[in-house]
C-alpha positions in Angstrom: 14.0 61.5 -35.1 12.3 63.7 -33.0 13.8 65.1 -29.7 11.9 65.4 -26.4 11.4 69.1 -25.1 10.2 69.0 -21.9 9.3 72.7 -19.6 9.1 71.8 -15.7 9.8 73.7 -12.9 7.8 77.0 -14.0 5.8 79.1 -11.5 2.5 80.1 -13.0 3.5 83.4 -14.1 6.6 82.1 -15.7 4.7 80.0 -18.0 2.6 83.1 -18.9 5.4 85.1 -19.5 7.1 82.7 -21.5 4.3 82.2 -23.8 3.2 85.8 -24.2 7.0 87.7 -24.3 9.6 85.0 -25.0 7.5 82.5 -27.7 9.0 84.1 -30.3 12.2 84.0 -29.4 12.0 80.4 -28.2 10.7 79.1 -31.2 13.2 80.7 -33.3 16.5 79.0 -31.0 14.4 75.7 -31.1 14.2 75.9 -35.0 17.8 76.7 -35.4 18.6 73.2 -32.9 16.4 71.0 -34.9 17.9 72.3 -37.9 21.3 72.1 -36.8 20.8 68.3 -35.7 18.5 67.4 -38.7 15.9 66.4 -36.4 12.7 65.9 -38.1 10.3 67.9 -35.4 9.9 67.8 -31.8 8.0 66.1 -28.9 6.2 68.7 -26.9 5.9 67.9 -23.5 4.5 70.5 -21.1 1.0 69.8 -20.4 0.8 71.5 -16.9 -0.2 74.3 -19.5 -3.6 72.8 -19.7 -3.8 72.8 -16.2 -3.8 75.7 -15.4 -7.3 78.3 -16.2 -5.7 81.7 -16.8 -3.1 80.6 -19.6 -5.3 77.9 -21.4 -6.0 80.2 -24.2 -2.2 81.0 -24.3 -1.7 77.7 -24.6 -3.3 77.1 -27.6 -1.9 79.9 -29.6 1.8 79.0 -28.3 1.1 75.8 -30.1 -0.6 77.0 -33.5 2.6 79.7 -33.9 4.7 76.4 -32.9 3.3 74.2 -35.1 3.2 76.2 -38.1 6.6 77.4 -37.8 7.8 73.6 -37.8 5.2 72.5 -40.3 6.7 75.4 -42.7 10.1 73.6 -43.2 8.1 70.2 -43.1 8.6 69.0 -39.5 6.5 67.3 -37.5 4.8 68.6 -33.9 3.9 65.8 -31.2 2.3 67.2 -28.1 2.4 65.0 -24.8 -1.7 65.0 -23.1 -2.2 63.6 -19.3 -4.7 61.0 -19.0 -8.0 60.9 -17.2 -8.1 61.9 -13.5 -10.2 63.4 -11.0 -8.1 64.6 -8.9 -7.2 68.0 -11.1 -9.1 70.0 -13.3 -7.9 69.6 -17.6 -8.6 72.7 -19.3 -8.0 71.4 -22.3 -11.5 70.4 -23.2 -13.0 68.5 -26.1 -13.7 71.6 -27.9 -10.3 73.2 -27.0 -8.8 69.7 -27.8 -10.6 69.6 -31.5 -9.1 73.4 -32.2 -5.8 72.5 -31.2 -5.7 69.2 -32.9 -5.7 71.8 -36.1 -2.1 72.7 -35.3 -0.8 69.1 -34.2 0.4 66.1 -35.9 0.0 63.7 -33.3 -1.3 64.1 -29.6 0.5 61.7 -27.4 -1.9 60.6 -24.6 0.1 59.4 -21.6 -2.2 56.5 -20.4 0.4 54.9 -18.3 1.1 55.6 -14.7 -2.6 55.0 -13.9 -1.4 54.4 -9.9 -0.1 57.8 -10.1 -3.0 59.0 -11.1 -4.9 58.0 -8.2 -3.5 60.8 -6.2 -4.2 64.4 -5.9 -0.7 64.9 -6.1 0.7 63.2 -9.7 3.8 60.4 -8.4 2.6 61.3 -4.4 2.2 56.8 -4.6 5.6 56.4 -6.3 7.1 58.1 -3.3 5.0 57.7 -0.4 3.3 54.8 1.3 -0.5 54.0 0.5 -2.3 51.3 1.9 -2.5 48.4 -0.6 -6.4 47.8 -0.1 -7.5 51.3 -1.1 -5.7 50.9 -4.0 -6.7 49.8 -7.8 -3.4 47.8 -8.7 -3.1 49.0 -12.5 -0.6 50.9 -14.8 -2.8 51.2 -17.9 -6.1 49.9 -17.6 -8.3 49.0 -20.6 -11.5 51.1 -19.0 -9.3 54.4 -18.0 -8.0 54.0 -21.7 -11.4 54.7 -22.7 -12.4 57.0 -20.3 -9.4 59.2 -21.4 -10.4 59.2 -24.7 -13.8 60.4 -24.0 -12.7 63.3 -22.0 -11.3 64.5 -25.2 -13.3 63.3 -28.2 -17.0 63.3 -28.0 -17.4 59.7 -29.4 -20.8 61.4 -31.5 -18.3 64.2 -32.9 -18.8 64.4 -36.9 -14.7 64.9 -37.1 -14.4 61.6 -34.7 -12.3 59.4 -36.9 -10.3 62.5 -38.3 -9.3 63.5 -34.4 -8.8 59.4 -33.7 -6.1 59.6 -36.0 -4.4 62.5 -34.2 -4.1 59.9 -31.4 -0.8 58.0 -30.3 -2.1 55.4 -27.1 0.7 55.6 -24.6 2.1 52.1 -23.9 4.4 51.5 -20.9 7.6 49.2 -21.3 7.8 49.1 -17.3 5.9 47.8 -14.3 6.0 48.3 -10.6 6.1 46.5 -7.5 5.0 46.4 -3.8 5.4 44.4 -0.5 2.8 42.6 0.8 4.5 42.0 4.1 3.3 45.5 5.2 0.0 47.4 6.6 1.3 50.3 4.1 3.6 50.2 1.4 5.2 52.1 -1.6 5.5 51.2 -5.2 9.0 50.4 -6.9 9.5 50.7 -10.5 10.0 47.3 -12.2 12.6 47.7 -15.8 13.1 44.7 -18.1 16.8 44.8 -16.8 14.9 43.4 -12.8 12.7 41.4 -14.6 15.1 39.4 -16.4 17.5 39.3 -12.8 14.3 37.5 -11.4 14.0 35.3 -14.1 17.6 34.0 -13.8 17.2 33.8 -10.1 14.3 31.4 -10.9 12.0 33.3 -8.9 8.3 32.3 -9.1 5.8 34.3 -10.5 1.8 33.7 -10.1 0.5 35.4 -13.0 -3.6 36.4 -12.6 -5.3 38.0 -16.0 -8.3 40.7 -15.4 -10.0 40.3 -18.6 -11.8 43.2 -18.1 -8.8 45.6 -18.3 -6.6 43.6 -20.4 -4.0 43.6 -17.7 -2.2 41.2 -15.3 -0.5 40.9 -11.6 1.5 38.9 -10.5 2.6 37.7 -7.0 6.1 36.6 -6.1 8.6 35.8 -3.4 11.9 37.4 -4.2 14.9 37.4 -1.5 12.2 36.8 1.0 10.0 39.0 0.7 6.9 38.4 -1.0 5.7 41.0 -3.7 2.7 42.2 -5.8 3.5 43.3 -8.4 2.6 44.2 -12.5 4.6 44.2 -16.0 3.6 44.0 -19.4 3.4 40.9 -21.5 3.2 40.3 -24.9 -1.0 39.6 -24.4 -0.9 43.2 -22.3 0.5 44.5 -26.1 -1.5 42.8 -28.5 -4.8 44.0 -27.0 -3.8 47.5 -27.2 -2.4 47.3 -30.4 -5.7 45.6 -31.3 -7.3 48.7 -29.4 -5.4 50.7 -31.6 -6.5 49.3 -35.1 -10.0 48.6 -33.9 -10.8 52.0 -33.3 -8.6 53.3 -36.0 -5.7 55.4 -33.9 -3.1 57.4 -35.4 -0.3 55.2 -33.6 1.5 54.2 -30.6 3.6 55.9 -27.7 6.4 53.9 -25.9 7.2 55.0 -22.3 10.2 53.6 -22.9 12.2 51.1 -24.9 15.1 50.9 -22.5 12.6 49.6 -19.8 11.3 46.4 -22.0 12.0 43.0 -23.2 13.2 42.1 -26.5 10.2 39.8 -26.9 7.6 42.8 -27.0 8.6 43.7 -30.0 7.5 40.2 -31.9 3.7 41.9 -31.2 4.7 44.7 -33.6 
């Protein structure tokens, strides 16, 4: 088992003062908690790091003195990476990627959310209104899959299928929702636990495929209000675990189990 550490709520200097002054002393509290609980490693997650010019180069040596302090007592380091976007700048390049990949087990890549992404401002559509035909209606689309990858790994690289490996493909177990009833709307997030209410409640769902990005919609009319919306099926699984396989990836990440349907895991 592997516990998620996540850092949020840092200023910019904080982060650089944590990595430069208090690493060593972070590392050796964290290492007494994972021993005390038995964990088996950790789950890294603070990429705002790589986003951020003047402490990229911290960055990477905070994980190599991480990552060789855990891999000394034979634990394992998992490291969370954002997705494509252009609407911020990732300093964690392909060549800065490849060196760091030295000093991780597995990179997470967090190819979910992709209407988030769409936004300067990472969630600004979760909590503010957009209008619905600006908008590409996906949460993890096969082409932005790609694309993500590519901004990492240069697909001619000589150490591709070594760094492919490093890869876990971020899978969501949620959806989302919108009204169509409005000029401009918000998304709500959709959990196997509303799904299944909407089921019982016999509510009807149009399903509609886009082969291209190996991804549905659907529409629907709940309590009166008609909805677009999108959640995984077990097709929406099976082509990225085929994804997976195909191009020879180290794994899988969930985002999360609570939020899915028992039948998702017949695909596995």
């Amino acid at each position: 088992m592997l516990p998620r550490f996540i850092c949020q709520d840092f200023s910019d200097e904080g982060l650089k003062i944590w990595m430069e002054e208090e690493k060593e002393q972070f590392i050796k509290i964290l290492m007494r908690r994972l021993n005390y609980n038995k964990f088996d490693g950790i789950v890294f997650e603070c990429g705002v790091m790589t986003l951020i010019e003047d402490i990229a180069d911290l960055y990477e040596n905070f994980i190599r003195s991480l990552y060789l302090a855990l891999n000394k007592q034979g634990k394992l380091l998992i490291i969370t990476i954002y997705p494509y976007s252009e609407n911020f700048v990732q300093y964690l390049t392909k060549s800065r990627f490849e060196s760091v990949s030295q000093y991780v087990d597995y990179f997470h890549l967090m190819t979910y959310d992709y209407f988030s992404y769409q936004s300067k401002e990472y969630n600004f559509i979760l909590f503010n209104v957009f209008r619905i035909d600006n908008f590409r209606y996906f949460n993890s689309p096969f082409s932005w899959i790609e694309q993500s990858i590519e901004h990492y790994i240069e697909l001619s690289n000589k150490n591709l299928e070594s760094l492919l490996k490093k890869i876990l493909l971020g899978v969501p177990f949620y959806g989302a929702n919108t009204r169509l009833d409005a000029e401009r709307s918000k998304l709500n997030i959709l959990d196997g636990d509303i799904i299944s209410e909407m089921l019982k409640a016999d509510v009807f769902f149009n399903m509609v495929w886009n082969e291209n990005e190996k991804e549905n919609i659907f529409y629907s009319t709940y309590e009166g209000i008609n909805f677009l919306g999108l959640y995984p099926t077990k097709n929406f699984i099976k082509e990225r675990l085929s994804f997976v396989l195909e191009n020879k990836l180290g794994g899988v990440g969930i985002w999360e189990l609570s939020q899915g349907l028992d039948k998702f895991y017949d695909e596995f």
